[in-house]
C-alpha positions in Angstrom: -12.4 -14.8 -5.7 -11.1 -12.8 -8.7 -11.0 -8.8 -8.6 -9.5 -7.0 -10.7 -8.1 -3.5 -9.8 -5.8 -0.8 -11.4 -3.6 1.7 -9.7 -0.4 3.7 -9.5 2.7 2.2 -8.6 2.1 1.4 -5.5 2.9 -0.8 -1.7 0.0 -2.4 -0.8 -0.1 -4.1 3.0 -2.3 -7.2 3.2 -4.3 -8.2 6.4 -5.6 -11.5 5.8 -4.4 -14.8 5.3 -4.0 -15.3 1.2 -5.0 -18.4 -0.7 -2.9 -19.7 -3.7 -5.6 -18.3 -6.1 -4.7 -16.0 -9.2 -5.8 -12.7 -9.0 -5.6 -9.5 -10.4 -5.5 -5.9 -8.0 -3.5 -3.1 -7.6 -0.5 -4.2 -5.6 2.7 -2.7 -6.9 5.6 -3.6 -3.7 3.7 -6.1 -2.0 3.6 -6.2 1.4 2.0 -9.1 3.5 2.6 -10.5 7.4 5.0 -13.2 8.4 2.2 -16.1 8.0 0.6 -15.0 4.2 2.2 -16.1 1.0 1.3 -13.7 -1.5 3.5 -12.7 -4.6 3.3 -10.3 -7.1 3.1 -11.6 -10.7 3.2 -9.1 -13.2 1.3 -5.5 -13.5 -0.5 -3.7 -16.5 0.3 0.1 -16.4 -0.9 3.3 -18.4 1.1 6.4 -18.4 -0.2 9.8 -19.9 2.2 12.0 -20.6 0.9 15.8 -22.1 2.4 18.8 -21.5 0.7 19.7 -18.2 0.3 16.7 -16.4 1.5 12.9 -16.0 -0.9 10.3 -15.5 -0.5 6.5 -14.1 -2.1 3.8 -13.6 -1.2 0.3 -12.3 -3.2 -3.4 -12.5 -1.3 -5.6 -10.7 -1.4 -9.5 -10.8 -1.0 -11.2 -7.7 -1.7 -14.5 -6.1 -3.8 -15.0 -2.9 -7.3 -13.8 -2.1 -6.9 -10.9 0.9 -9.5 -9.1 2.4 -7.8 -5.9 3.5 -6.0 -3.4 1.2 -3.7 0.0 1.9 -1.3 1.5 -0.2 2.0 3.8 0.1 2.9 5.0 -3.3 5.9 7.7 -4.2 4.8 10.9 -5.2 6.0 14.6 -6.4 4.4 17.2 -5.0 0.5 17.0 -4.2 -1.5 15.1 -6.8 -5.2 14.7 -8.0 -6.6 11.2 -7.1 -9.5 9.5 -9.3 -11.1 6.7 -9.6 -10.9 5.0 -13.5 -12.0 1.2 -14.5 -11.0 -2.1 -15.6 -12.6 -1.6 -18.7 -9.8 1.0 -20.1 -7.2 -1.8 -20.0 -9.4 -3.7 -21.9 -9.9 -1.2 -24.6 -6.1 -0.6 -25.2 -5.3 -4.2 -24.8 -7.9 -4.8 -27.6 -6.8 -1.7 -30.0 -3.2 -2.5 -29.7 -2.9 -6.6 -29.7 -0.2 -7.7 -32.2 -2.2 -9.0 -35.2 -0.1 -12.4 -37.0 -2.1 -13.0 -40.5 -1.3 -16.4 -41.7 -0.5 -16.9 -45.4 -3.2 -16.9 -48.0 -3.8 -20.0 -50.3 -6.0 -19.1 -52.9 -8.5 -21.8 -53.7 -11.7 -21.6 -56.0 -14.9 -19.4 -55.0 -16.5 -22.0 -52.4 -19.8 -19.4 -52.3 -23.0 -20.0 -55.0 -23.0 -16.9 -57.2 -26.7 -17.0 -57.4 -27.3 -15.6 -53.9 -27.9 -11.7 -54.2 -25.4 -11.1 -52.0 -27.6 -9.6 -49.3 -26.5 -10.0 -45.3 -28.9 -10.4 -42.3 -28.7 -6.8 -40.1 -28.0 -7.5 -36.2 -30.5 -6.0 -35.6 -14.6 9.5 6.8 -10.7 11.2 7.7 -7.9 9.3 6.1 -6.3 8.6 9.5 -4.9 11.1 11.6 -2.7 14.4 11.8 0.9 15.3 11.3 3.4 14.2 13.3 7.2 14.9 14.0 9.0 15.6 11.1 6.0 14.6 8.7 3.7 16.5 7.1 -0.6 15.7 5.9 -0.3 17.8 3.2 -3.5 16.6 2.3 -6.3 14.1 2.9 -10.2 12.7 1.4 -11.9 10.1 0.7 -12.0 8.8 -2.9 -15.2 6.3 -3.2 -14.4 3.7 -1.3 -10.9 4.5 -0.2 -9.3 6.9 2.3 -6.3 8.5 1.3 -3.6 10.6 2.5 -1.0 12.5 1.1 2.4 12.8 3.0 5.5 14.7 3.2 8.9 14.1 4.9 12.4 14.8 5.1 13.3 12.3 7.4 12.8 8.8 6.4 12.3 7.3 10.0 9.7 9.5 11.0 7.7 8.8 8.1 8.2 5.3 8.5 7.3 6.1 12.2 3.9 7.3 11.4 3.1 4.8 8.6 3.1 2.2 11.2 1.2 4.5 14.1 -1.3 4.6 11.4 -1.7 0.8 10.5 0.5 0.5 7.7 3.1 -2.3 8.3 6.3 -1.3 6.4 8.4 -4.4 6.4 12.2 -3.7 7.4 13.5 -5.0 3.9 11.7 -2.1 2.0 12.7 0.6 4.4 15.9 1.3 2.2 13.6 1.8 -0.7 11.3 4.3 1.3 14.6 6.0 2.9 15.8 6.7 -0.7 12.8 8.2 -2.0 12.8 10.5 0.2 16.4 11.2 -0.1 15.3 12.0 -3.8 12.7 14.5 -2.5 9.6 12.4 -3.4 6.4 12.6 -1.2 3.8 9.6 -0.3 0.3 9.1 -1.3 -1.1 6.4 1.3 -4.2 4.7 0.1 -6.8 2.1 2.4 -10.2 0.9 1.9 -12.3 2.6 4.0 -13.9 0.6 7.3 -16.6 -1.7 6.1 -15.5 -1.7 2.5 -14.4 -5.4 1.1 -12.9 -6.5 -2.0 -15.8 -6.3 -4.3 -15.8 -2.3 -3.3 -12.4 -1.8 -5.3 -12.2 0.1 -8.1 -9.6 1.3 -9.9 -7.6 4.7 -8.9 -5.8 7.1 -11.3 -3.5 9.1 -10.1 -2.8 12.6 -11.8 1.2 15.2 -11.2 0.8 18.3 -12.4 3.9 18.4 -14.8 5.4 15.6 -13.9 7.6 13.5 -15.7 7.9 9.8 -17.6 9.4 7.8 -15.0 8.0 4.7 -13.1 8.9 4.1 -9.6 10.1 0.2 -10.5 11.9 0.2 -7.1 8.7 0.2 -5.1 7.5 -2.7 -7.7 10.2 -4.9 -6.2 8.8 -5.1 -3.1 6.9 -8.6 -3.5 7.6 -9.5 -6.6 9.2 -12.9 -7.1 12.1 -14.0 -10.0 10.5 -12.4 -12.9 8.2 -10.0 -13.3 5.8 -9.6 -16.3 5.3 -5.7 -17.3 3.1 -4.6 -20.1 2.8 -0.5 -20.3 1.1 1.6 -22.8 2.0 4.9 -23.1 -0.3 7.7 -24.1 1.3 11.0 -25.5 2.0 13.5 -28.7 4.5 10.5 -30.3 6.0 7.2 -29.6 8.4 6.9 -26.1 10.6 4.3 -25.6 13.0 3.2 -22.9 15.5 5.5 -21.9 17.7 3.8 -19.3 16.9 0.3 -20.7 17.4 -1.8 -23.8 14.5 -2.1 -26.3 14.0 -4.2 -29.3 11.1 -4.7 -32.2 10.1 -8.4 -33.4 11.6 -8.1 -36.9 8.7 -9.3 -39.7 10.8 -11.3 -41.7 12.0 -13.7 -39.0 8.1 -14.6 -38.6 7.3 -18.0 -39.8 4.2 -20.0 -39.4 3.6 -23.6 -38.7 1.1 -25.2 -40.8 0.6 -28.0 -38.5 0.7 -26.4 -35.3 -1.5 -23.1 -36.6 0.5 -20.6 -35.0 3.6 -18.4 -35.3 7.1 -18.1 -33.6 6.0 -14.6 -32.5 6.0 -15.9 -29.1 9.5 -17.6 -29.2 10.8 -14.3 -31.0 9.4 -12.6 -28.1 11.5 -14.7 -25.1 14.6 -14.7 -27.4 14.6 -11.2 -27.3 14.0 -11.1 -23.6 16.7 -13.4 -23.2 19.2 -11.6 -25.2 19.4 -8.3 -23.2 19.6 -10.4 -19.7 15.8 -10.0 -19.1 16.2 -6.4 -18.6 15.1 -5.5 -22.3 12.0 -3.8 -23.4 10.0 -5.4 -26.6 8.4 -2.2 -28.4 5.0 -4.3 -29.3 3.5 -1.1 -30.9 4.2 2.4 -31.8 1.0 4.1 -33.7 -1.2 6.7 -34.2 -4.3 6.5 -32.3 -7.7 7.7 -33.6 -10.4 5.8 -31.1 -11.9 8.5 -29.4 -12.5 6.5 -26.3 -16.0 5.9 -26.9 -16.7 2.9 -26.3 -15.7 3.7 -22.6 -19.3 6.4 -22.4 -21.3 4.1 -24.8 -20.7 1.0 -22.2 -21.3 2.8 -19.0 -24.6 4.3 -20.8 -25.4 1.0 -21.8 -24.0 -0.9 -18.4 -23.2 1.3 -15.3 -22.7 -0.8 -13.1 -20.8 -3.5 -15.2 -18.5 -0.9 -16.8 -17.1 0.1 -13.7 -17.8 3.5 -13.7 -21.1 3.5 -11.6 -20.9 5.3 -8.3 -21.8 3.8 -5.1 -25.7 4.6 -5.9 -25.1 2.8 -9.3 -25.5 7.0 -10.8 -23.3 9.0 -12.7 -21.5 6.2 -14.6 -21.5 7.6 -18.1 -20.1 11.5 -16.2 -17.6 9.5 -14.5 -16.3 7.9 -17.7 -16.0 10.8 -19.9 -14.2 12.3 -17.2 -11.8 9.7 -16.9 -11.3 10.2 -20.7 -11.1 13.9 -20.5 -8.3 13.3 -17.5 -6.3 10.5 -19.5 -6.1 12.7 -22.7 -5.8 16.0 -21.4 -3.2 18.5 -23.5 -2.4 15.8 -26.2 -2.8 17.2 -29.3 -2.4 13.9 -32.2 -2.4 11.0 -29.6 -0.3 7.8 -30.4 -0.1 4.9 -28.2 3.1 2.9 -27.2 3.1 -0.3 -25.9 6.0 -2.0 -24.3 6.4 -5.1 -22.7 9.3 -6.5 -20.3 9.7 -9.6 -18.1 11.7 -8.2 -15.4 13.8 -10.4 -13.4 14.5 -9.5 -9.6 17.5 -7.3 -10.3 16.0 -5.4 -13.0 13.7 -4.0 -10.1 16.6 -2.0 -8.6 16.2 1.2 -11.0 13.3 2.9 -12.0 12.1 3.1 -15.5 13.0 6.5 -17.5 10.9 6.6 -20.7 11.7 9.1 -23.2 10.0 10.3 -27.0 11.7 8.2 -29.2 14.4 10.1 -31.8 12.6 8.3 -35.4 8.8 9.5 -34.7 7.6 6.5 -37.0 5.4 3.8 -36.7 5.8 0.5 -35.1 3.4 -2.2 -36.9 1.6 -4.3 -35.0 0.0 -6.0 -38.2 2.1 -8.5 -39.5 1.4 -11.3 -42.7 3.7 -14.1 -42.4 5.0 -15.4 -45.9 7.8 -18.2 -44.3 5.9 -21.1 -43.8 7.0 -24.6 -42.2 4.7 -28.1 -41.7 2.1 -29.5 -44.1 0.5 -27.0 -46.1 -3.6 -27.5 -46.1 -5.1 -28.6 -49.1 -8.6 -26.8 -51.0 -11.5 -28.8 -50.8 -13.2 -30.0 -53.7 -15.7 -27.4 -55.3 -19.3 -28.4 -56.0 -20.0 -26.9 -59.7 -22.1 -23.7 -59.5 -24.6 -23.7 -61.9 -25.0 -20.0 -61.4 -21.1 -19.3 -62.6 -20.1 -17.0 -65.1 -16.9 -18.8 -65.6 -15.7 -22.4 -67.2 -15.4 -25.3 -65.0 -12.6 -27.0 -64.7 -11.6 -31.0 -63.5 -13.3 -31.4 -60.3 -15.7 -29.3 -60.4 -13.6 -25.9 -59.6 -15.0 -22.8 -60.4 -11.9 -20.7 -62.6 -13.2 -17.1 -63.3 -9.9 -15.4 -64.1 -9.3 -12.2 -64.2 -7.4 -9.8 -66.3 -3.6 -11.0 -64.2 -4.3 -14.9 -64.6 -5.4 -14.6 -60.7 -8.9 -16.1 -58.9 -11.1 -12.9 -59.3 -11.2 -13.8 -55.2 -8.4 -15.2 -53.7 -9.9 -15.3 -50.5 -12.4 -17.8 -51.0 -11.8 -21.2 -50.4 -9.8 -22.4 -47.8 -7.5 -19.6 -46.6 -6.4 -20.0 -43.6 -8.1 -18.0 -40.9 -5.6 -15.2 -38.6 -4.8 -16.2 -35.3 -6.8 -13.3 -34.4 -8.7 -10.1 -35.5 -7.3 -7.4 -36.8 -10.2 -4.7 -35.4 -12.7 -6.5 -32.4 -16.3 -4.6 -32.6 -17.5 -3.0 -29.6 -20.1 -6.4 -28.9 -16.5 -8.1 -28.3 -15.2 -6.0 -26.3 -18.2 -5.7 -23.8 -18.5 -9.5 -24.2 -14.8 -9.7 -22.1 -15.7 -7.2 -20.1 -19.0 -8.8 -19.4 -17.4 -12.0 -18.6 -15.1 -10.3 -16.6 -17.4 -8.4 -14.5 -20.1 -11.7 -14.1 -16.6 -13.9 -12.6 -16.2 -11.0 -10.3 -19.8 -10.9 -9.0 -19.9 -14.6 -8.8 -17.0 -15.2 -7.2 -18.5 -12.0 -4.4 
């Protein structure tokens, strides 16, 4: 089946024998029994940083196809827990894409002047009390999930009462728990409830008061195999940027763009950047102002409760629920920009959490990029019918020359320019389309 599934950082303990199926859920340090074979593939994470309060979220990519989820996740201090939806990640993957325009060629007007230039309108408890040397410092039920928040200055007894409670801590990621709590972290400890499936998940956002940019990469190592694919968007009053890790930008002019193939070296830019800080660098994909109001978010839950994710379990209240997942994600950010970064972790890079900080040069990162280096075969203008509606002269062939006052085509564009490799701003119908899509693979495959 496919689900997909965001979270915070977090250890998820599997209960079911996995298949070797794709999917995407939160997972963050995987933990599964001796007999399944799942593995952690790469996450998608949002961070909102404001003054007041630090936000995350998590969408994990995993393989297998379990039927039984819980969570521990490293927290500071008690914390507000929400439930959010896919269809966020779709909305910042969409707005903040890398954009490669291929050259121009500038051929003759291929339109008939003599149309009127007139266009068609589209129209239960979370699982028992304290115990020695381990504090319930808190405890609900979130929709479909029961969760419980814990404190504890001594590592073994937390472990202790993790697995008196049903959640099998494997001895390899002990060390990890042990030096959280060395580091005076607390746990948020997340199941679905009993009767609750798969196709009951929904996302979970997970709100510290204050709080600060870090991400708990430590705890992503559990499960994870050689590399780990990261992509995280950071939402705050500028751009932020790696602190404890090398970064880099794609620089524009090494772009070049293969006539034959149709594509850039963007991608290969991409790896040989990776490869050049040891894997453990960060690519800064995007660094901009952001002026979407998140609308799109209330418009599709008005439009599609249940399929935007945002429904509650009577199908109600889906349009509420996503403005005030907006109102939580924004909240004290005055000018919001939007940061995305992108790393493919290997195994060791795992062993330090990620420190982000505001980056020193608050300017822009494009995202937009025209390539003017070209390789291959360079595609040829088709002949031009003559248009006996034309202003202009006709040349040999039949092409169309209306020149303007700089000895250009008074449109350039016509003719056979070559089209981007994608678009530079997706409507709305797009982006419900995908989710759409995404929503009917889910209900099929439930």
């Amino acid at each position: 089946m496919r689900a997909q599934f965001a979270l915070l950082l977090g250890l998820p303990l599997l209960g079911s024998t996995l298949t070797a199926t794709d999917e995407a859920a939160a997972c963050g340090g995987c933990f599964v029994g001796e007999t399944e074979s799942t593995q952690v593939t790469g996450h998608r994470m949002i961070m909102s940083v404001s003054k007041t309060q630090t936000t995350l979220y998590d969408q994990i990519q995993y393989s297998g196809d379990p039927e039984d989820f819980a969570w521990v996740l490293p927290i500071r201090g008690q914390v507000d827990v929400g439930l959010s939806s896919d269809a966020l990640f779709s909305l910042l993957e969409q707005d903040t894409a890398a954009v490669i325009q291929s050259p121009q060629i500038a051929c003759a007007p291929s339109t008939n002047s003599c149309d009127d230039g007139s266009f068609g309108e589209g129209g239960s408890s979370a699982g028992g009390g304290s115990g020695p040397g381990v504090e319930v410092i808190a405890q609900e039920v979130v929709g479909p999930y029961e969760t419980v928040q814990l404190s504890a200055s001594d590592p073994e007894a937390l472990n202790l009462w993790l697995e008196e409670h049903g959640y099998n801590i494997p001895p390899a990621v002990q060390p990890v728990i042990e030096a959280y709590v060395a580091d005076g972290m607390d746990f948020l400890a997340l199941r679905l409830s009993p009767g609750k499936g798969v196709s009951s998940m929904r996302p979970v956002r997970v709100t510290t008061p204050g709080g600060g940019p870090v991400l708990p990469l430590r705890m992503v190592a559990a499960g994870t195999g050689a590399k780990t694919a990261i992509t995280l968007w950071v939402v705050s009053e500028g751009r932020y940027e790696p602190q404890n890790f090398p970064s880099f930008q794609i620089d524009p002019a090494s772009l070049v763009w293969d006539w034959d193939a149709s594509r850039s070296n963007y991608s290969e830019l991409r790896a040989a950047g990776f490869a050049a800080g040891a894997g453990l660098g960060w690519l800064v994909e995007a660094g901009e102002p952001y002026y979407n109001d998140f609308g799109q978010l209330t418009s599709l839950a008005s439009y599609d409760a249940t399929g935007s994710g945002y429904a509650d379990a009577d199908g109600q209240n889906a349009e509420a629920n996503a403005q005030a997942d907006i109102d939580v994600l924004t909240g004290g950010i005055d000018g919001m920009w939007i940061s995305r970064l992108s790393a493919e972790l290997p195994f060791a890079g795992l062993s330090s959490d990620l420190v982000l900080q505001a980056s020193s040069e608050q300017v822009a990162v494009p995202r937009f990029f025209d390539v003017t280096n070209t390789i291959g075969t360079e595609p040829q203008c088709p002949p031009v019918a003559p248009d006996p509606c034309a202003d202009g002269d006709q040349g040999p062939l039949g092409f169309i020359f209306d020149f303007n006052g700089n000895g250009e085509p008074s449109n350039p564009s016509g003719g056979c320019a070559a089209s981007p490799s994608s678009s530079s701003r997706l409507p709305l119908a797009w982006f419900a389309i995908g989710l759409g899509a995404a929503v009917w693979r889910r209900r099929r495959a439930s």
